[in-house]
C-alpha positions in Angstrom: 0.9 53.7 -34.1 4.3 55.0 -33.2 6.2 52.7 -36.1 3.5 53.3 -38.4 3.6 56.6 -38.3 7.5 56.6 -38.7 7.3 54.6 -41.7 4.4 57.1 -43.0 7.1 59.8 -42.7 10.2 58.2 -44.6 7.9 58.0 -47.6 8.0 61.5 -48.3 9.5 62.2 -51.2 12.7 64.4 -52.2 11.5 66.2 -55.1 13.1 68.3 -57.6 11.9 70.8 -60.4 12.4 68.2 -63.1 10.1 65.5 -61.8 7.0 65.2 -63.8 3.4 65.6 -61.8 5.4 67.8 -59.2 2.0 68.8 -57.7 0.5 65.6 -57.4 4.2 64.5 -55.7 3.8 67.4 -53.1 0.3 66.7 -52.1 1.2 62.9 -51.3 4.0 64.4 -49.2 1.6 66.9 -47.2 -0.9 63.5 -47.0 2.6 61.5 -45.5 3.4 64.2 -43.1 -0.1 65.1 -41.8 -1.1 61.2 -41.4 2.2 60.5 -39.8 1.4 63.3 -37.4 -1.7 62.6 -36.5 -1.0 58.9 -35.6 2.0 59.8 -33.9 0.5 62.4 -31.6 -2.7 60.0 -31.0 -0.7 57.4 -29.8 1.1 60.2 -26.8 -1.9 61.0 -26.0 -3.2 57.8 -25.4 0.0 56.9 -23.5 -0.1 59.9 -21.2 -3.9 59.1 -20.8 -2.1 56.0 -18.7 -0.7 58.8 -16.2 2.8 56.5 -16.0 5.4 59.3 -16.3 8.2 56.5 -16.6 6.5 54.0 -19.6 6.2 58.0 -21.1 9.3 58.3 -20.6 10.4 55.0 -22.4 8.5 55.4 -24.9 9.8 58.7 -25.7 13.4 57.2 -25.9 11.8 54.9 -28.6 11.0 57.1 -31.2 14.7 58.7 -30.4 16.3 56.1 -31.8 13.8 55.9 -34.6 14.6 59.5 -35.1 18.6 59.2 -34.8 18.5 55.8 -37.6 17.5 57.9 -40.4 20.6 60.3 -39.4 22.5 57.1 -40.2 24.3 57.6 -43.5 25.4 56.5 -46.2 21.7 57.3 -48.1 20.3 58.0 -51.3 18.8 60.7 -53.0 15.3 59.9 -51.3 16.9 59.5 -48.1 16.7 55.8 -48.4 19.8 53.6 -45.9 22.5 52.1 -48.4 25.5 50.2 -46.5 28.6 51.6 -45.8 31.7 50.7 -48.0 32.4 47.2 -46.6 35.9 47.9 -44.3 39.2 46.0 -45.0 39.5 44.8 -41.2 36.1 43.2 -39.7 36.1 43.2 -36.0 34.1 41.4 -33.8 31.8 44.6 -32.4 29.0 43.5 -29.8 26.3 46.2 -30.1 24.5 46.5 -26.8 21.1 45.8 -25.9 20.4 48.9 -25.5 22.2 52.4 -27.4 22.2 54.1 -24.0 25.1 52.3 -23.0 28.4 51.2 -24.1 28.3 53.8 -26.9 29.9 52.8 -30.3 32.3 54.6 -32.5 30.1 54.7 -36.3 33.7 54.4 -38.2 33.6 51.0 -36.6 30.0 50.1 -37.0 29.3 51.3 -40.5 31.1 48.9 -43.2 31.6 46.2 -40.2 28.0 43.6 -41.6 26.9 42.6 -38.3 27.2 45.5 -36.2 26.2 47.7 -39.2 22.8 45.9 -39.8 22.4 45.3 -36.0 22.3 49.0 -34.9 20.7 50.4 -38.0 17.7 48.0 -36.9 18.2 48.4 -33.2 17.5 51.8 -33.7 14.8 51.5 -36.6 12.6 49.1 -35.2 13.7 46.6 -32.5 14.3 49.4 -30.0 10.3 49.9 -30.0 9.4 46.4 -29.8 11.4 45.7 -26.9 10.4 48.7 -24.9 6.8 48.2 -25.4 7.7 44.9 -23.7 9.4 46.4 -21.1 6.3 49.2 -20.5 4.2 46.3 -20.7 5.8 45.0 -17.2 6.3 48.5 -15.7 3.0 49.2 -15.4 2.3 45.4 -14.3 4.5 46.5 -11.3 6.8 44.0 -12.1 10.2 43.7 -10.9 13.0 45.8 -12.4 15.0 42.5 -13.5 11.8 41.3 -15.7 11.5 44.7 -17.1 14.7 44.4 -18.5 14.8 40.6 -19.8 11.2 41.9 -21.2 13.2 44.1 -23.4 16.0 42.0 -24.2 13.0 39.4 -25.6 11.6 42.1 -27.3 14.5 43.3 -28.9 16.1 39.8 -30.0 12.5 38.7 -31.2 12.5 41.8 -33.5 15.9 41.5 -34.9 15.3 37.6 -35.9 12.1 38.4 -37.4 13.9 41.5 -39.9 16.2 38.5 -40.7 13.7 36.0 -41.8 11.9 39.0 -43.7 15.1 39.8 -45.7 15.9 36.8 -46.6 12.4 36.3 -48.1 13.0 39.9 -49.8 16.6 38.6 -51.5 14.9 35.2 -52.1 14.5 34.7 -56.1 11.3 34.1 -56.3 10.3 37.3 -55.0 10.1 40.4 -57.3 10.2 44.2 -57.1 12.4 46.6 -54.7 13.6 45.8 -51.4 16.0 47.6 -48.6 19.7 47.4 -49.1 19.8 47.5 -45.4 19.4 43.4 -45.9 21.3 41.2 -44.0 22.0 38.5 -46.7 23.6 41.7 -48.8 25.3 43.1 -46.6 27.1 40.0 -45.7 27.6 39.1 -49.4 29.1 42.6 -49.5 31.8 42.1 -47.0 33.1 38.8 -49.0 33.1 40.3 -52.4 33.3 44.4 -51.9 34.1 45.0 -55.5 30.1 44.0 -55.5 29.5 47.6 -53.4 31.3 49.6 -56.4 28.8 48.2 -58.8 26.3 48.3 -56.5 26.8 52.2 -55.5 26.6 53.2 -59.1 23.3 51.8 -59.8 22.2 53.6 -56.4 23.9 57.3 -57.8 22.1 56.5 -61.0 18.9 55.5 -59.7 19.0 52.9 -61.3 19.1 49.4 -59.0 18.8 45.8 -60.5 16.9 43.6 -57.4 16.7 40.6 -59.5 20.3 40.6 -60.1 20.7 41.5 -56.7 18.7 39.0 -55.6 20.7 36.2 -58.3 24.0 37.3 -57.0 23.1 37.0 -53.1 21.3 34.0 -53.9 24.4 31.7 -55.0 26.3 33.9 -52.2 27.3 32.5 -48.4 24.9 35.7 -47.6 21.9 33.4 -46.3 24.0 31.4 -44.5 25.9 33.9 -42.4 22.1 35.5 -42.2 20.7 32.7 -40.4 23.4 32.0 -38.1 23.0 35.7 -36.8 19.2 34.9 -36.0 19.9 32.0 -34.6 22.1 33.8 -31.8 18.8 36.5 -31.8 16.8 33.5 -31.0 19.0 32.2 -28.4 19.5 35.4 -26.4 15.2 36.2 -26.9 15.3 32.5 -24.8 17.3 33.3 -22.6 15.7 36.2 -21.4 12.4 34.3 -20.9 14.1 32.2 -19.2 14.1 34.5 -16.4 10.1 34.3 -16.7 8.2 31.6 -14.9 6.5 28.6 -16.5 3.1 29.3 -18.0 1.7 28.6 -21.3 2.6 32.5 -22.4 5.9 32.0 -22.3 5.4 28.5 -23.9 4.1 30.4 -26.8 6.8 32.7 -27.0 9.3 30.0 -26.9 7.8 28.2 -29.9 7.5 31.7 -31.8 11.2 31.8 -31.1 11.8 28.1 -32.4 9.5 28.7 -35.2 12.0 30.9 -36.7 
């Protein structure tokens, strides 16, 4: 209920005096904002109901980082993520498992494909799925050490999945809108960044072309570069249950993982 009711609230609207059916526009947004915190403040009370000030806590922390990734810029005018202007030097960042630690400078991140889409889905996503994981074995009593490789799984599971889901979205036989925040793009962006000038004026004018998107990324090294990032998603998410014992759980995770 927590990521539901965070994607819930980034579809209100920005609206401005010259958009037709303005009054229809603002009820949706009162319907987005009163759903979204409905859901959100059912699912704290549910979790305090489990009287486990630490998983409260963790959980809390969660829907921080889905909090601080829409502070992430560049954006549009509805407040939608656009990549940063693709930087002249690429360095070879490692964002950490978790944003607590080993704090990263943003001029680095942003413009940088890896790191860039990395922490804006850390933060917007993966973060919650891997510390559900973790809360899962806190209040299992289980040992601090699986806690953490709990979230590491969680976290690395969620990333490769986003991956696979992008490269559906950029595929060409898909159709409509999708999020720019797309790994294929993004990478595509850092070959060719005269493709971001283009690409930023269709954004200012409200005005995007997927399918040409999609045609350009599509004959692009994008995909590849794509799928060699989940690939090392997949490979840390096993090692982490690797830390697990043998049982026909973790079997299934492991062929989730290698399903990818």
């Amino acid at each position: 209920m927590v990521r539901t009711s965070n994607i819930i609230h980034k579809s209100v609207l920005n609206i401005t005096t010259e958009d037709e059916f303005q009054e229809d526009l603002h009820f949706g947004n009162k319907l987005s904002l009163l759903t979204g915190d409905y859901l959100l403040s059912n699912s704290f009370r549910e979790l305090a109901a489990l009287k486990c000030h630490p998983v409260n806590e963790l959980i809390s922390t969660a829907l921080r980082d889905l909090v601080e990734a829409t502070f992430i810029e560049p954006r549009d005018k509805q407040n939608r993520p656009v990549p940063a202007s693709p930087l002249s030097e690429q360095k070879k960042l490692l964002v950490p498992h978790e944003y607590e630690q080993d704090l990263l400078q943003l001029s680095e991140v942003l413009g940088n494909a890896k790191a860039e889409w990395t922490l804006r889905h850390l933060l917007d996503g993966a973060s919650l799925l891997g510390k559900c994981c973790q809360a899962a074995l806190m209040l299992a009593h289980h040992s601090e050490t699986l806690e953490k490789s709990a979230y590491i799984f969680g976290r690395n599971i969620a990333l490769a999945l986003q991956i696979k889901k992008d490269i559906l979205q950029i595929s060409t036989s898909q159709t409509g809108p999708f999020s720019l925040i797309n790994a294929p793009l993004m990478y595509h962006l850092q070959e060719c960044p005269d493709f971001y000038v283009d690409l930023m004026k269709e954004v200012d004018n409200d005005d995007i072309n997927y399918d040409r998107i999609r045609n350009v990324v599509s004959r692009s090294k994008g995909t590849r570069k794509a799928l060699e990032l989940q690939a090392e998603f997949v490979v840390n998410g096993k090692a982490a249950l690797n830390e697990f014992s043998d049982n026909n759980a973790k079997n299934a995770l492991v062929k989730i993982l290698e399903a990818m």
